[in-house]
Backbone as CSV, one residue per row, in Angstrom:
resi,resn,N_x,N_y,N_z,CA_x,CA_y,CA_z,C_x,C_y,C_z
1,UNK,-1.523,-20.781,19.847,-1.391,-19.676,18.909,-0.877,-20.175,17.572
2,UNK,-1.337,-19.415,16.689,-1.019,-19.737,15.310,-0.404,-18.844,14.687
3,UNK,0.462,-18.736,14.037,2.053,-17.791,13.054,1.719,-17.947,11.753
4,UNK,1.181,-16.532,11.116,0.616,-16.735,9.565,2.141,-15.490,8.983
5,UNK,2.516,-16.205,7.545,3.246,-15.597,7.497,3.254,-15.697,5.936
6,UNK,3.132,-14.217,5.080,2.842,-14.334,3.806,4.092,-14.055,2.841
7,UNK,3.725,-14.157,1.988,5.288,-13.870,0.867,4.669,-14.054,-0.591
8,UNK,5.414,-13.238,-1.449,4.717,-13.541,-2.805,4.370,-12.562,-3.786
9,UNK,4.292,-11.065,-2.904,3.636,-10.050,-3.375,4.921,-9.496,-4.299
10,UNK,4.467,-8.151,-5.010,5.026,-7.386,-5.699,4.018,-6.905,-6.404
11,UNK,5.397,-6.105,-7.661,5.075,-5.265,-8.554,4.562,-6.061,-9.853
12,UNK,3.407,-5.773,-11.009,3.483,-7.035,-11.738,2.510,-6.038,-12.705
13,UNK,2.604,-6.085,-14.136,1.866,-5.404,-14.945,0.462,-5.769,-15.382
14,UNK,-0.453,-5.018,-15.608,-1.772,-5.741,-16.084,-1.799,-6.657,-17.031
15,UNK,-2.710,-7.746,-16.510,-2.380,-8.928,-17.351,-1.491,-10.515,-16.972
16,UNK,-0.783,-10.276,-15.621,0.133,-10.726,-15.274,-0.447,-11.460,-13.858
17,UNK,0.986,-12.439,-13.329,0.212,-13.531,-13.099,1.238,-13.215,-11.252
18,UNK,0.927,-13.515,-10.403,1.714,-13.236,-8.831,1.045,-14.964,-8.346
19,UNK,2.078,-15.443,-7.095,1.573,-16.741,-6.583,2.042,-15.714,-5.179
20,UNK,0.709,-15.907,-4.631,0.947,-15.716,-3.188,1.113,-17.107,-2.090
21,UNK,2.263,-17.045,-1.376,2.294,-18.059,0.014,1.806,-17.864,1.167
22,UNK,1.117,-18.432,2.183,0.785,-18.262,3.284,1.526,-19.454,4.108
23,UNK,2.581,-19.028,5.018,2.682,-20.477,6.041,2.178,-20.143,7.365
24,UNK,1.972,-21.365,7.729,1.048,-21.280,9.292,2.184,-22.394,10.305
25,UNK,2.458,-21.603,11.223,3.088,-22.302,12.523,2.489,-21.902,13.546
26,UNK,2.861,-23.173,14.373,2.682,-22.899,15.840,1.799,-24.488,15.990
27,UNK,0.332,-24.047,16.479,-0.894,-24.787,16.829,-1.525,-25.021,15.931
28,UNK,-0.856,-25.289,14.870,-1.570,-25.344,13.757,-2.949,-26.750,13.558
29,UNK,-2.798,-27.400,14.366,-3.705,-28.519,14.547,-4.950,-27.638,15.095
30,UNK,-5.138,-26.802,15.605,-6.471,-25.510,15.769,-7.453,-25.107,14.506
31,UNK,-6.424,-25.111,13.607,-7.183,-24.532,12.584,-7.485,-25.386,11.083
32,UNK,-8.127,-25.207,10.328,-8.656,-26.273,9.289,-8.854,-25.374,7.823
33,UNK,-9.558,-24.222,8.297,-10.213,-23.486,6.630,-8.672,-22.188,6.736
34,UNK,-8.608,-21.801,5.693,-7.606,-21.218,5.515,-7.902,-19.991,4.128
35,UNK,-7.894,-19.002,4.641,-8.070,-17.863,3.052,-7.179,-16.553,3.377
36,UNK,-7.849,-16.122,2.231,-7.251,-14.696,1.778,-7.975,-13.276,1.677
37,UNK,-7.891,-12.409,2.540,-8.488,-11.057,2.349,-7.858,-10.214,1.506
38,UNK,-8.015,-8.553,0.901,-7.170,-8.077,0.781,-7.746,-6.587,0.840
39,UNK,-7.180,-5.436,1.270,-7.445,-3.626,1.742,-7.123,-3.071,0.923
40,UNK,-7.464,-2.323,0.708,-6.988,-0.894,-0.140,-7.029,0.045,0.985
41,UNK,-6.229,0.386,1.233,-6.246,1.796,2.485,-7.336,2.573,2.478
42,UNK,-8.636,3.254,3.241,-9.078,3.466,3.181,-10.438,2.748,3.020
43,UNK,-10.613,1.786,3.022,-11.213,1.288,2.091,-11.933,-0.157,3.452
44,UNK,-13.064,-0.997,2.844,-13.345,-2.353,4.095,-12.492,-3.344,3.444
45,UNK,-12.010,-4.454,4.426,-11.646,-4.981,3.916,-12.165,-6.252,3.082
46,UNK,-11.875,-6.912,2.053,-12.906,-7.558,0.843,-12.285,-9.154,1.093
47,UNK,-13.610,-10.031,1.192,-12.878,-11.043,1.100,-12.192,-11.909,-0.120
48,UNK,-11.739,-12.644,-0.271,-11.330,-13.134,-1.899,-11.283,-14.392,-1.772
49,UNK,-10.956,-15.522,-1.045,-10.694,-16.742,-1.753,-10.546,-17.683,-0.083
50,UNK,-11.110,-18.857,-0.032,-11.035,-19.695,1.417,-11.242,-20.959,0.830
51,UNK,-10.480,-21.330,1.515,-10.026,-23.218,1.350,-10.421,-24.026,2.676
52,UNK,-10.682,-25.342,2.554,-10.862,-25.843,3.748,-9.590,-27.068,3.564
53,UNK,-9.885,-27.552,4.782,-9.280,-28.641,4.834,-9.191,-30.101,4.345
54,UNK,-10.202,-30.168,3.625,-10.772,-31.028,2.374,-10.800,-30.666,1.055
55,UNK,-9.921,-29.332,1.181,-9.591,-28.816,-0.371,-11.117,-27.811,-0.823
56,UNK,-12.504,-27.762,-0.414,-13.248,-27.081,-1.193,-13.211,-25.941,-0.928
57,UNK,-13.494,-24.958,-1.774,-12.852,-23.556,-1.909,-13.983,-22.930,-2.547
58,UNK,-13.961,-21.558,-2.365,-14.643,-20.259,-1.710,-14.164,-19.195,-2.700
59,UNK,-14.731,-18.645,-3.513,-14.110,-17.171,-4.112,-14.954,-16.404,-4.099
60,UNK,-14.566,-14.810,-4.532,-15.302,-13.863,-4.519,-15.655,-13.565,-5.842
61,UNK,-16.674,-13.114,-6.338,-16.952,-13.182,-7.972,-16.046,-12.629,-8.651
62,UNK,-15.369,-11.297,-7.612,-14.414,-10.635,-8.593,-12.985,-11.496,-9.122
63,UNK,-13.049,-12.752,-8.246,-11.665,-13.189,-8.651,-12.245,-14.557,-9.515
64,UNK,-13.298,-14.927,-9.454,-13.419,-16.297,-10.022,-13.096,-16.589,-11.670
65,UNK,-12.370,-17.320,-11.705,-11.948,-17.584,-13.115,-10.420,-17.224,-13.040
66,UNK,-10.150,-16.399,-12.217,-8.509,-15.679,-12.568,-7.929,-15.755,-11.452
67,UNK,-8.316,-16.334,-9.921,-7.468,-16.339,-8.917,-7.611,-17.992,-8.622
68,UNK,-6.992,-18.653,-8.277,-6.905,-20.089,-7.660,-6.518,-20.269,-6.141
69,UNK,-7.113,-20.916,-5.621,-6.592,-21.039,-4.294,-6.058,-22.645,-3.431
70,UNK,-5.213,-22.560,-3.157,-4.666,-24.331,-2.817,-4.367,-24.062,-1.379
71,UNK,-3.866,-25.288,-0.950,-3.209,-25.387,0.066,-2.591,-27.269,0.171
72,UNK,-1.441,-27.251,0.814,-0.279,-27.995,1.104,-0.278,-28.257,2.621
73,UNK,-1.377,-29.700,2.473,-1.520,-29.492,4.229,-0.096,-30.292,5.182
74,UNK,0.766,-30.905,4.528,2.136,-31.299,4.862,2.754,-29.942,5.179
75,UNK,2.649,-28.791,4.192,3.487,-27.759,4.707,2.980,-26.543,5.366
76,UNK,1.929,-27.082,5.909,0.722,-25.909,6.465,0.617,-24.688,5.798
77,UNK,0.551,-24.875,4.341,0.725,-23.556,3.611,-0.384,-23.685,2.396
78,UNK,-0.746,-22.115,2.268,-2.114,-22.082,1.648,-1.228,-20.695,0.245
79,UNK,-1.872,-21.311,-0.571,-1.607,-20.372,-1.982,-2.579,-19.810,-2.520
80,UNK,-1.951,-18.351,-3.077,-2.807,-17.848,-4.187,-2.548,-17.595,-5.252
81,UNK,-2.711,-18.559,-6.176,-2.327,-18.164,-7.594,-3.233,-17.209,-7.974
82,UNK,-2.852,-15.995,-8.576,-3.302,-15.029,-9.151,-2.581,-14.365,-10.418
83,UNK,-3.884,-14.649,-11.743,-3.505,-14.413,-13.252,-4.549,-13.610,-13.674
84,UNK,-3.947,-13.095,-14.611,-5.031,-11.693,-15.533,-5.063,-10.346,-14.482
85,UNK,-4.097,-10.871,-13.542,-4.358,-9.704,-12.679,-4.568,-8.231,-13.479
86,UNK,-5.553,-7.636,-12.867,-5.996,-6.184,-12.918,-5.742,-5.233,-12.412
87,UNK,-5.410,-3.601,-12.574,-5.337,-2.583,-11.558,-5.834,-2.556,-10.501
88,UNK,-7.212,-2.704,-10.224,-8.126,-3.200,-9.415,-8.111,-4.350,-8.471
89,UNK,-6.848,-4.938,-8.648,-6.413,-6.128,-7.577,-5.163,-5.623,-6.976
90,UNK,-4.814,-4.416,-7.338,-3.991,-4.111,-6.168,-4.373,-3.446,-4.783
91,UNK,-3.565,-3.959,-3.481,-4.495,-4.198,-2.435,-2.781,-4.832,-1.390
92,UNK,-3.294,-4.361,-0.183,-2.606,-5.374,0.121,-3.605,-6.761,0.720
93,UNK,-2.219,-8.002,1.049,-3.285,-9.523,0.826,-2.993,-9.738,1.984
94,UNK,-3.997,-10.452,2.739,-3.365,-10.942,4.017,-4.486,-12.047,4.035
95,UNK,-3.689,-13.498,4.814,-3.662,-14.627,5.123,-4.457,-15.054,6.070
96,UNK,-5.778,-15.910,6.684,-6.162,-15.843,7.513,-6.980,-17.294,7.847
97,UNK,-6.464,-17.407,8.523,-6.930,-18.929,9.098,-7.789,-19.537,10.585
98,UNK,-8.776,-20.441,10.965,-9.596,-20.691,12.047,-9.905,-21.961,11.586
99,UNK,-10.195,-22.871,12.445,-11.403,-24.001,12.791,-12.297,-23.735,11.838
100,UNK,-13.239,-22.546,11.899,-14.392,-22.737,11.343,-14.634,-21.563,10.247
101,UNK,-14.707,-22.563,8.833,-14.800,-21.939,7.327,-16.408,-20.386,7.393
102,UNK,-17.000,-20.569,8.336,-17.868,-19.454,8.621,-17.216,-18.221,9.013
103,UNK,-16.318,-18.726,9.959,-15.385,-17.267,10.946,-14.921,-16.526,9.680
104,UNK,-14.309,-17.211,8.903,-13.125,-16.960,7.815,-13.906,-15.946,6.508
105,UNK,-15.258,-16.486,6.282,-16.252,-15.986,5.140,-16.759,-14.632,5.976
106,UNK,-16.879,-14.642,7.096,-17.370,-13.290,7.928,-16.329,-12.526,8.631
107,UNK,-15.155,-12.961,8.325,-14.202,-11.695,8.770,-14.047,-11.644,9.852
108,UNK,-13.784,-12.839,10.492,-14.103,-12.776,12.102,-12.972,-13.925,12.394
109,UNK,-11.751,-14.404,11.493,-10.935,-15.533,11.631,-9.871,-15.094,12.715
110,UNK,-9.961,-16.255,13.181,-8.906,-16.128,14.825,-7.764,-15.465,14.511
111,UNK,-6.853,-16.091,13.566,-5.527,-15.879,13.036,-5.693,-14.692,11.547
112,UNK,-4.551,-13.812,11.959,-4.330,-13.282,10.425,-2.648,-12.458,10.501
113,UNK,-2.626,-13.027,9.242,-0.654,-12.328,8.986,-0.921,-11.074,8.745
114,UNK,0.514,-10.970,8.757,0.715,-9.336,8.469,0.488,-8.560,7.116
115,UNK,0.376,-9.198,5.899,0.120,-9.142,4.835,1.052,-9.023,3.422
116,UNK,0.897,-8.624,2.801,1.725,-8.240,1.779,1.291,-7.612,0.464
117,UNK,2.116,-6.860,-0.053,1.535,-5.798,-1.007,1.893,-6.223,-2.586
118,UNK,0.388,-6.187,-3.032,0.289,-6.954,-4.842,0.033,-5.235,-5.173
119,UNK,0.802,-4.914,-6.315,0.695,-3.693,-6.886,0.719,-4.041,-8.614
120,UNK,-0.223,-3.996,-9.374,-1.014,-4.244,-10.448,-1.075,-2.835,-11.568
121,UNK,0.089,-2.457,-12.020,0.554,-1.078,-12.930,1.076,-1.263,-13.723
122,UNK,0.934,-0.561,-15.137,2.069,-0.450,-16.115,3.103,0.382,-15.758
């Protein structure tokens, strides 16, 4: 089993910049690609940004140019830098990690945290 555990979120005005953390414990030798979803209540959930384990990375058009995505494979932890944020990127974010960078792009990843809430307002 794998322990995704996010941090990072808040309140932040349009225009403005949030770094989201993801750490992964447990079995972490299971898993390799590593990303980020995020919900609006009501709403499907959208994918945004996936990293592999060789660093190449995955965005969704709506974030490209203004979200970054890393990861720290010493600290089994995957980031989201997110700048220019918009109203429209508030959501909550959640963390989600598998073996295979396909599971992760189709919403189908073994592991996922509990999330955390980016709120994007004047």
């Amino acid at each position: 089993q794998v322990q995704l555990v996010e941090s990072g979120g808040g309140l932040v005005q349009p225009g403005g910049s949030l770094r989201l953390s993801c750490a992964a414990s447990g079995s972490v030798f299971s898993i390799s690609s590593m990303g980020w979803y995020r919900q609006v209540p009501g709403k499907q959930r959208e994918f945004v940004a996936a990293i592999t384990v060789g660093s190449t990375t995955t965005y969704a058009d709506s974030v490209k140019g203004r979200f970054t995505i890393s990861r720290d494979n010493a600290k089994n932890t995957v980031y989201l830098q997110m700048n220019s944020l918009k109203p429209e990127d508030t959501a909550i974010y959640y963390c989600n990690a598998d073996r295979f960078l396909w599971k992760l792009l189709h919403s189908t990843a073994e592991y996922w945290g509990q999330g955390t809430q980016v709120t994007v307002s004047s």
